[in-house]
C-alpha positions as CSV (number, residue, x, y, z in Angstrom):
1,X,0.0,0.0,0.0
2,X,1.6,3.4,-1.0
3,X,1.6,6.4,1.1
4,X,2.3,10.1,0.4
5,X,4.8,12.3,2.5
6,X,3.6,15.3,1.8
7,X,5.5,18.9,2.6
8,X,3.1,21.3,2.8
9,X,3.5,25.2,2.7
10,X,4.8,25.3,-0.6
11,X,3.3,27.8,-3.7
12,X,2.9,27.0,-6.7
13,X,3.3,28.4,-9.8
14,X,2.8,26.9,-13.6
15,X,-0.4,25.7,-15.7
16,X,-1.6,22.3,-15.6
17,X,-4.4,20.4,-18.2
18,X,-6.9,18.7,-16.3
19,X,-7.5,15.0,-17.5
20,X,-9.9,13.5,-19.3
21,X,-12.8,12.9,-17.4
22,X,-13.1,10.1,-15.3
23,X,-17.1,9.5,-15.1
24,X,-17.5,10.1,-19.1
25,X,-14.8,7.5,-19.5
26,X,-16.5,4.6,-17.8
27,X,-19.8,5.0,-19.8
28,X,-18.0,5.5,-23.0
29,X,-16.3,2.4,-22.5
30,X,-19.3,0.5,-21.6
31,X,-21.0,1.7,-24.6
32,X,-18.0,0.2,-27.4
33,X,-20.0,-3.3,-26.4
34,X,-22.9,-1.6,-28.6
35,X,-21.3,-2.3,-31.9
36,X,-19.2,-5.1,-33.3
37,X,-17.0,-1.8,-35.5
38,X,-14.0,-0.5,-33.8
39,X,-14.3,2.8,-31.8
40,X,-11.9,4.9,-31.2
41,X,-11.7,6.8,-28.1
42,X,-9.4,9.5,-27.0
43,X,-8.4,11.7,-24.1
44,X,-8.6,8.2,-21.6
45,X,-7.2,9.3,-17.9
46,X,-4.3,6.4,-16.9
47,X,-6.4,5.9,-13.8
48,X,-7.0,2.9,-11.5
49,X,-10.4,2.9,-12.6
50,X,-10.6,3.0,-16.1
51,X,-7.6,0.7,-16.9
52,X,-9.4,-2.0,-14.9
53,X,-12.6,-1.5,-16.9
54,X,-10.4,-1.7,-19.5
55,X,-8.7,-5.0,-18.9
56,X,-12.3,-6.3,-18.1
57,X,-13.4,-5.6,-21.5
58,X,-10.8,-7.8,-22.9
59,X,-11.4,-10.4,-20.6
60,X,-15.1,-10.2,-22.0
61,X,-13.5,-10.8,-25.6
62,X,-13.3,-6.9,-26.7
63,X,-9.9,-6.5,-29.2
64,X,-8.2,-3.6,-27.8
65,X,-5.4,-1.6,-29.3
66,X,-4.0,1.3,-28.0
67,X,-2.7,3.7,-30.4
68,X,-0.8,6.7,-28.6
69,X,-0.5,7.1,-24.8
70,X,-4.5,8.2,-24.4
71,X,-5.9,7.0,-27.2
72,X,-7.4,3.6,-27.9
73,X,-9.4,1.4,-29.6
74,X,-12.4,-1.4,-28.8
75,X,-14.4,-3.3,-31.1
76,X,-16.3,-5.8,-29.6
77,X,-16.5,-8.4,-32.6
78,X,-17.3,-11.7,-30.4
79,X,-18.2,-11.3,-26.6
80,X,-17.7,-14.2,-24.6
81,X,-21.0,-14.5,-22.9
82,X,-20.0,-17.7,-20.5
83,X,-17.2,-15.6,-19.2
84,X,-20.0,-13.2,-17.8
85,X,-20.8,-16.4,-14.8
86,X,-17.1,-17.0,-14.0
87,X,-15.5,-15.8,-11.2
88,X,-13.1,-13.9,-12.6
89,X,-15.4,-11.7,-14.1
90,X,-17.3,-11.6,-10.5
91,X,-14.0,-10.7,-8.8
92,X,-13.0,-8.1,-11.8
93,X,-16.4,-6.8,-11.9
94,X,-17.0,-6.4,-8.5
95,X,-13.9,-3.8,-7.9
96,X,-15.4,-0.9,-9.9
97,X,-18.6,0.9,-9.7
98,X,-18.9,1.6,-13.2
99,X,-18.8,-2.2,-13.9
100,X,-22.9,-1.9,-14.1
101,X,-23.2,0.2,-16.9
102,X,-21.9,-3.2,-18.5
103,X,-25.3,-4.1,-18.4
104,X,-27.6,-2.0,-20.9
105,X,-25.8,-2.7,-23.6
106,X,-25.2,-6.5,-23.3
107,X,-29.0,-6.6,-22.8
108,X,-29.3,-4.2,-25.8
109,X,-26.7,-6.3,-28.3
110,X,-27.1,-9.7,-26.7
111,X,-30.0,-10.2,-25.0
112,X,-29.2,-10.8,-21.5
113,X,-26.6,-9.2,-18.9
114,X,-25.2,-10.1,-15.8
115,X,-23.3,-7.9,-12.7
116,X,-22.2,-8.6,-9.4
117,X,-22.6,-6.1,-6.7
118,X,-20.3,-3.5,-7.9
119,X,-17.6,-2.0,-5.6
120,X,-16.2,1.8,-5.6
121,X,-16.2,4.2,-3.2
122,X,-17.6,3.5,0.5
123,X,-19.6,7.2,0.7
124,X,-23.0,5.9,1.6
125,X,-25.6,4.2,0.4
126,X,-25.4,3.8,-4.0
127,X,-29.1,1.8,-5.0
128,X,-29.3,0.6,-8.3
129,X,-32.8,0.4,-8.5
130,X,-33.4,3.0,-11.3
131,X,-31.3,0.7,-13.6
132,X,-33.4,-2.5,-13.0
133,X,-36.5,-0.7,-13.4
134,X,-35.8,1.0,-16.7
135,X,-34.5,-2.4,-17.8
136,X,-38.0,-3.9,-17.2
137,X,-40.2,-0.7,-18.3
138,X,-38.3,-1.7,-21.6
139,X,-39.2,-5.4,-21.2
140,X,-36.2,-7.3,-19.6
141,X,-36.9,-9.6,-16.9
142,X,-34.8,-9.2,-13.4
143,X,-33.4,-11.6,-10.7
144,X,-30.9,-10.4,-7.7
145,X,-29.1,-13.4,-6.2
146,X,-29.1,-12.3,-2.8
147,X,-26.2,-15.1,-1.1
148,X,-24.4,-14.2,-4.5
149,X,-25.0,-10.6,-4.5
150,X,-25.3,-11.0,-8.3
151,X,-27.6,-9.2,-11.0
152,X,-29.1,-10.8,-13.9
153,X,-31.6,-9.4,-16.8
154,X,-32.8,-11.1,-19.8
155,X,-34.5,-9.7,-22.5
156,X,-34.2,-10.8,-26.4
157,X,-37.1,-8.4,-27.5
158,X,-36.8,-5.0,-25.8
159,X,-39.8,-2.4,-26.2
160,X,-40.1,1.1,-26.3
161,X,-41.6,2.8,-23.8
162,X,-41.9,5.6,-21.4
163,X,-40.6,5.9,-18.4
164,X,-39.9,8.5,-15.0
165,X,-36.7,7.8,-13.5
166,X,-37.4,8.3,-9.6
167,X,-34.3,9.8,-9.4
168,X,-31.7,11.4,-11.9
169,X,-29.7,8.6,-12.1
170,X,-26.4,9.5,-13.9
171,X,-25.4,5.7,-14.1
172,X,-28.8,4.7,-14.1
173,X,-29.7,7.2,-17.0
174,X,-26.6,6.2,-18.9
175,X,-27.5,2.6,-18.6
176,X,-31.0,3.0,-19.8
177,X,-30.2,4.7,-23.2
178,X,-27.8,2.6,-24.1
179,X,-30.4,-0.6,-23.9
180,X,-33.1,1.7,-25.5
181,X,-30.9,2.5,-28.6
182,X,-31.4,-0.9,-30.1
183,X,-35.2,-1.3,-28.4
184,X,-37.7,-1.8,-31.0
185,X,-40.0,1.5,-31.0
186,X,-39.6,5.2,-28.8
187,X,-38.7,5.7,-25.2
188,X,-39.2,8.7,-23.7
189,X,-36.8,9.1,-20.6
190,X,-38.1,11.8,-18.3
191,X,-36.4,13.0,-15.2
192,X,-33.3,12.0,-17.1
193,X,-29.7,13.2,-15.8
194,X,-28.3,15.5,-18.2
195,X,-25.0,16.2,-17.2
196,X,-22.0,16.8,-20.0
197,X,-21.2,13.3,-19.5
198,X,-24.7,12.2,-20.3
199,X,-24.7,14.6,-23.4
200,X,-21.0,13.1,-24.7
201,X,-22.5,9.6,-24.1
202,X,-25.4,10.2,-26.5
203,X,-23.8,12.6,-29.7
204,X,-21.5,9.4,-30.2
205,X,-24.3,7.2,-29.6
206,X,-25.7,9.6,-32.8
207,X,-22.6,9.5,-34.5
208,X,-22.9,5.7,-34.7
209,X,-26.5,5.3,-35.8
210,X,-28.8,5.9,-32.8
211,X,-31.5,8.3,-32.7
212,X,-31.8,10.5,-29.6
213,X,-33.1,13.9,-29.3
214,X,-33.8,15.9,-26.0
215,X,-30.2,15.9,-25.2
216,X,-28.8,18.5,-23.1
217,X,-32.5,18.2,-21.6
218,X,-34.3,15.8,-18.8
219,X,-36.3,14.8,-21.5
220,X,-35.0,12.0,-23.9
221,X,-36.7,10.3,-26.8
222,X,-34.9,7.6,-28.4
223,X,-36.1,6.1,-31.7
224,X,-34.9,2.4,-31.9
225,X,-32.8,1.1,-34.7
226,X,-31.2,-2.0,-36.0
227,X,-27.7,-1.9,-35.1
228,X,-25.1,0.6,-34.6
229,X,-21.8,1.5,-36.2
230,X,-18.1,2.3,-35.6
231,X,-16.7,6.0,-34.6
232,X,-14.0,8.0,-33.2
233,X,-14.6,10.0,-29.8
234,X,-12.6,12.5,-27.7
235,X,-13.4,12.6,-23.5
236,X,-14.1,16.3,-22.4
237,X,-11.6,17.3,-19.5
238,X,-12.6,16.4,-16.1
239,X,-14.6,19.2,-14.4
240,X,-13.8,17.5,-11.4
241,X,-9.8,18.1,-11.8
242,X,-10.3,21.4,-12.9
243,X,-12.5,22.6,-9.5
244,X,-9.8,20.6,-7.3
245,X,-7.0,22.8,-8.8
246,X,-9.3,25.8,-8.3
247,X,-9.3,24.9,-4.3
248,X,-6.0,24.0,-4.4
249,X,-4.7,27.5,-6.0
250,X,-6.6,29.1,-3.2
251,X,-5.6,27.2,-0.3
252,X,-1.7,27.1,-1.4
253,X,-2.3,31.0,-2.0
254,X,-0.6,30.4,-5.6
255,X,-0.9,31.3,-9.1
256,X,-1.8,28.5,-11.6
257,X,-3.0,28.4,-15.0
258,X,-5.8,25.3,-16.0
259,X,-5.4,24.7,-19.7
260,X,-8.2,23.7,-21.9
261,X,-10.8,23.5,-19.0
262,X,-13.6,23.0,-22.2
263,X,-15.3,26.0,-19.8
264,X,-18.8,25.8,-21.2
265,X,-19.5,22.5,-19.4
266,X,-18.4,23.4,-16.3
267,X,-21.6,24.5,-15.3
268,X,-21.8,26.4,-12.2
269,X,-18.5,25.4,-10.7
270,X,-16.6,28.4,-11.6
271,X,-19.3,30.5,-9.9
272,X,-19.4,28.6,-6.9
273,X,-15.9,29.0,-6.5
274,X,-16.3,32.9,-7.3
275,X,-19.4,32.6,-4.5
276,X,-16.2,31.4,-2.0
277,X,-13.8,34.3,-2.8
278,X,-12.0,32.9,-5.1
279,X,-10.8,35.0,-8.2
280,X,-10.1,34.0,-11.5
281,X,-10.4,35.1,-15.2
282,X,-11.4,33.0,-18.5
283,X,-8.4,33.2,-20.9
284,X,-9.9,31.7,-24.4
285,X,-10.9,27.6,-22.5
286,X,-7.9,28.6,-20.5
287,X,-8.8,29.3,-16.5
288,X,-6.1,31.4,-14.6
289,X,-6.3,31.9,-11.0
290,X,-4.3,34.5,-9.5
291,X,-2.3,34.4,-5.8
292,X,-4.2,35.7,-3.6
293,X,-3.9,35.9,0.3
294,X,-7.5,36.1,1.6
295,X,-10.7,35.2,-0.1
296,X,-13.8,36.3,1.4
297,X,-17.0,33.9,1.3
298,X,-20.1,36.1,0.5
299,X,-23.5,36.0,2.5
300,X,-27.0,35.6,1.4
301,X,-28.5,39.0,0.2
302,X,-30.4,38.9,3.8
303,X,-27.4,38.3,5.6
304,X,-27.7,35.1,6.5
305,X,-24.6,32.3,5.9
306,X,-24.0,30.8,2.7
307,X,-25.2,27.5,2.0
308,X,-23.2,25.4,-0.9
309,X,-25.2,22.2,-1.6
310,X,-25.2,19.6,-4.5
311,X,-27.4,18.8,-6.7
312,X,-28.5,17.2,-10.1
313,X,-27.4,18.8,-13.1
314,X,-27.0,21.9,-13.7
315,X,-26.5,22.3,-10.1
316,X,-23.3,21.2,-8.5
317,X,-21.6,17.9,-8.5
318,X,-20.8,16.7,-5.0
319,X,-18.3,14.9,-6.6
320,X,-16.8,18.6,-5.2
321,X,-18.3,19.6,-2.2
322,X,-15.0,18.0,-0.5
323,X,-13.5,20.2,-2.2
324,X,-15.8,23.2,-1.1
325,X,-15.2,22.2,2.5
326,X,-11.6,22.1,2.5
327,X,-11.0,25.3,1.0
328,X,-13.9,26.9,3.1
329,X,-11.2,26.3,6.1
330,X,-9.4,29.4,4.9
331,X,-11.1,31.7,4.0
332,X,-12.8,34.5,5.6
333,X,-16.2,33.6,6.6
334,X,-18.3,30.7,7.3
335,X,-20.2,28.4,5.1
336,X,-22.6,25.3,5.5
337,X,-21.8,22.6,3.3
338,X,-24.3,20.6,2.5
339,X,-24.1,17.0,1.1
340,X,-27.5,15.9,-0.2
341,X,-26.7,12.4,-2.1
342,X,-24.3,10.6,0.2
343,X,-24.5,10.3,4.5
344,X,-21.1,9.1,4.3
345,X,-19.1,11.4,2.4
346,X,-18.7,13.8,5.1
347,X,-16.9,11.7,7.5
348,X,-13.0,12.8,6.8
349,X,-13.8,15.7,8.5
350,X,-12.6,14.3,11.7
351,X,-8.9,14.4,10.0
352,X,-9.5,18.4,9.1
353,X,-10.4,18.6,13.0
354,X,-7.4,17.3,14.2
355,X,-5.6,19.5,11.4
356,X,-6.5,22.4,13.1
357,X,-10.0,23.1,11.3
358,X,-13.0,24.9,12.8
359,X,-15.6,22.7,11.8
360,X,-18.7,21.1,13.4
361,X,-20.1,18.1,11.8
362,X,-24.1,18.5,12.1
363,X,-25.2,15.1,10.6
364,X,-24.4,12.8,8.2
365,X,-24.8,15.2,5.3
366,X,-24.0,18.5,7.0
367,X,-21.2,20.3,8.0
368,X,-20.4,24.0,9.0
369,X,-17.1,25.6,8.3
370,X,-15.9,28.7,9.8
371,X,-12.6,29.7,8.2
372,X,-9.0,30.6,9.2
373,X,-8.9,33.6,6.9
374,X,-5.1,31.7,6.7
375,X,-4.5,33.8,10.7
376,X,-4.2,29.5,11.8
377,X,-1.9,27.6,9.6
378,X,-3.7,23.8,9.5
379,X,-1.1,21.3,11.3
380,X,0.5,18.8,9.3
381,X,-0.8,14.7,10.8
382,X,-1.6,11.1,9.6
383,X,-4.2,10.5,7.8
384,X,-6.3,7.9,5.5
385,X,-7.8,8.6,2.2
386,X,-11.4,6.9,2.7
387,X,-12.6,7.5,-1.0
388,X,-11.3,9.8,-4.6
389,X,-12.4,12.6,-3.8
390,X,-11.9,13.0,-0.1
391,X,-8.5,11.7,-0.8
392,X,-7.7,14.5,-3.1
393,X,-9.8,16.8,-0.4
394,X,-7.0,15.9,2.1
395,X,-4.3,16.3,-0.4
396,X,-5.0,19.8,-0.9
397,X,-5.5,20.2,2.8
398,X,-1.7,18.6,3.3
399,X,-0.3,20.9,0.5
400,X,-1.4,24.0,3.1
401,X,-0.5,22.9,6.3
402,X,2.4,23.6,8.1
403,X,5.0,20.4,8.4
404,X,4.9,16.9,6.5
405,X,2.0,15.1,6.9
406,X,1.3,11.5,5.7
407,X,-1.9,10.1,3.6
408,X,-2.1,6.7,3.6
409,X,-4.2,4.5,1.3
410,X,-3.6,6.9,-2.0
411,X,-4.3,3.9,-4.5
412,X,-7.8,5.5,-3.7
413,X,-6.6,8.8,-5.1
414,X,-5.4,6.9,-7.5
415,X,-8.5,5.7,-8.7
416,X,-9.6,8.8,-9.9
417,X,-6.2,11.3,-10.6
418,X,-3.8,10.5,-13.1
419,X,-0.4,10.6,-11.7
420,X,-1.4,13.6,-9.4
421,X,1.9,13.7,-7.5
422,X,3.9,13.9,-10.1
423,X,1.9,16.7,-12.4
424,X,1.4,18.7,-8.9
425,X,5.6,18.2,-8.0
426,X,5.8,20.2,-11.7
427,X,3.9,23.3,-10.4
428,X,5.8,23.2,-7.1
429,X,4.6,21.0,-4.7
430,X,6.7,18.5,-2.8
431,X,4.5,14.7,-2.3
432,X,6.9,11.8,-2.3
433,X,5.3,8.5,-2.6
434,X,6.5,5.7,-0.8
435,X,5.3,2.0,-0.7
């Protein structure tokens, strides 16, 4: 298990180009199974995650070539259905949450689909119910092994229909269009989640033959067709890299530049941030944040404290609000963060406490910050990443403090942040990573 030493204190001073995105990655992937044509995909983050999906794609029978250092290609010619009941595909499968999106198009293609329990991060509770029911609104039949903790569908004549998702689903809503896209009629998707992921996921799906209007919307009307084509596809940068370095500009008081941020998708982020104190300007898709010493969190217009909460699309990700919290530690002010989705997420605040933060934890999914205004330098300590983006929460929280502290457990940071120690050490910073 590898560890970072981390000296914190430092500035920083350089640009840096956010990855490709993480979360777009894993549905992309998923989605090459639609086709037996190569696509081509380019922009893939070297992360944990994604090379794991990867390698379970080939297990599955996917050819995959990779063709420069973030580019590949998939074609799923010949899928080995039986290897979808061994145990090495339980095992492989059962690491990574975005295994499940494995499902909706091997029901679409082949008929039937299979999934045990998926894994990822341990933030709270992560029901997959939306899934299963859009699978069986469109016809598929459903079983969940409870000793085996294993899904099944089966469905070799899917129908159009329509549906309302009880919840915005970003998984869930990825999974369900790509079974519809080969269903045999319309299905209207209501309450759909519309993020920029969602909206990448269905222009290729267009590119290759499927018929989906709405997008952009949580509305989504997919016409059914035969089968679907080869293409080529580029990942968006990762919003969620690009608001991390944000924090971390702030909290290190340094100057950075983000390059090719792709700034119309970030949604509200960059106003959040500018709702926290923090300044920056918009060169071209480029994001510059300046050095600056104090940053002031506004108030309500009746005075009363700010409230930064998450929320579906186009609100904000609380893929973030870690994020949010940490940097909310120094500045001027005091902010309640408020985690809607996930009553475990909040839980590393404990390790911010003992830092030297002013925070009280009021629940599960509430927490209020009053901040340092950097007067109280946070102390450097030992500490555990529990999950991606509280890992990279603590990171930036290390990078600040005064002294070398130690975060165990960063092959969770891993999961998510392509060589992060390494591109951070080039603006400055000084993380050594041990084993």
């Amino acid at each position: 298990m590898a560890i970072f030493e981390v000296t914190g204190g430092r500035r920083l001073k350089g640009e840096i180009t956010p990855q490709g995105a993480k979360n777009e990655a894993l549905q992309i992937l998923c989605a090459t199974l639609l086709t037996p044509e190569e696509v081509v995909v380019g922009n893939l983050p070297q992360i944990v995650d994604v090379m794991q999906l990867i390698a379970l794609l080939e297990r599955m029978g996917v050819e995959v070539r990779r063709i420069d250092g973030s580019t590949y290609g998939f074609r799923a010619r010949r899928i080995d259905l039986d290897y979808l009941k061994s145990d090495d595909y339980r095992d492989r499968a059962a690491r990574l949450r975005g295994s499940v999106m494995i499902i909706g198009p091997l029901l679409a293609r082949f008929g039937v689909g299979y999934i045990p329990k998926p894994g990822g991060d341990k933030i709270g509770r992560r029901r997959l119910d939306t899934h299963f029911i859009g699978f069986q609104k469109l016809g598929a039949r459903f079983t969940f092994d409870t000793n085996e903790n294993f899904y099944s569908v089966e469905g070799r004549n899917l129908k159009g229909t329509y549906m309302l998702l009880d919840e915005a689903s970003i998984t869930g809503t990825a999974n369900i269009i790509m079974a519809a896209v080969l269903a045999k009629g319309k299905t209207t998707i209501y309450n759909a989640a519309c993020e920029p992921y969602i909206q990448q996921l269905c222009r290729m799906l267009n590119r290759m033959g499927a018929r989906i209007s709405g997008i952009a919307s949580n509305l989504l009307e997919i016409e059914g067709v035969e089968q679907l084509g080869g293409t080529t596809h580029t990942l968006l940068p990762d919003m969620i890299e690009v608001g991390s370095f944000i924090g971390m500009a702030a909290m290190c008081r340094s100057e950075i530049t983000i390059k090719n941020v792709s700034f119309e998708n970030l949604g509200i982020i960059p106003a959040q941030f500018a709702r926290m104190g923090i300044g920056f300007e918009q060169r071209g898709d480029d994001l510059f944040i300046p050095q600056q010493d104090h940053y002031r969190i506004e108030s309500f217009i009746d005075g009363s404290i700010m409230n930064i909460a998450d929320a579906p699309w186009p609100g904000l990700t609380p893929d973030l609000l870690s994020v949010f919290l940490v940097v909310a530690t120094q500045a001027k002010g005091a902010v309640l963060i408020h985690q809607k989705m996930f009553e475990s997420r909040l839980f590393f605040v404990d390790k911010l406490i003992d830092m030297g933060a002013q925070i009280i934890l009021c629940d599960p999914h509430r927490a209020t910050v009053i901040g340092h205004d950097h007067r109280v330098v946070l102390r450097a300590t030992r500490m555990t990443s529990p999950d991606i983006r509280a890992g990279v929460a603590l990171l930036i929280a290390a990078m600040s403090a005064e002294g070398k502290s130690v975060i165990q457990n960063v092959e969770q940071i891993d999961r998510g942040y392509q060589n992060i120690d390494g591109r951070l050490n080039a603006l400055g910073a000084e993380i050594v990573r041990r084993d």
